[in-house]
Residue, then its C-alpha position, 0 to 999 in steps of 0.5 A: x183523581x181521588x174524591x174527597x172521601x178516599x183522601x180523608x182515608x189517607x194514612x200518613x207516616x208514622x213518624x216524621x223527624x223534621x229540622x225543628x225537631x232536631x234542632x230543638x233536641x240538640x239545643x236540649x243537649x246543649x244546655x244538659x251539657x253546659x250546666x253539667x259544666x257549670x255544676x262540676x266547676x262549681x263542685x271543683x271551687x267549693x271542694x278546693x276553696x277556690x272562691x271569688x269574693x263578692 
């Protein structure tokens, strides 16, 4: 068995990749991904004045 001063010199990993982090970096690309559908559609209606009226 460790004592207590051996397990605080512990070094760990460098790097853990976990769900969230995944999760989260896929939601980010998502979101990159719909407004860069939404910009061009917008750029597409203006450029062929195709607009709705309000």
């Amino acid at each position: 068995m460790l004592s207590n001063e051996e397990l605080l010199n512990i070094k760990g990993g460098a790097l853990s990749i976990t769900g969230s982090l995944i999760n989260n970096v896929v939601q980010f690309y998502n979101k990159i991904f719909e407004f860069g559908q939404s910009l061009g559609s917008t750029i597409r209606r203006l450029s062929e004045n195709k607009l709705c009226k309000i």
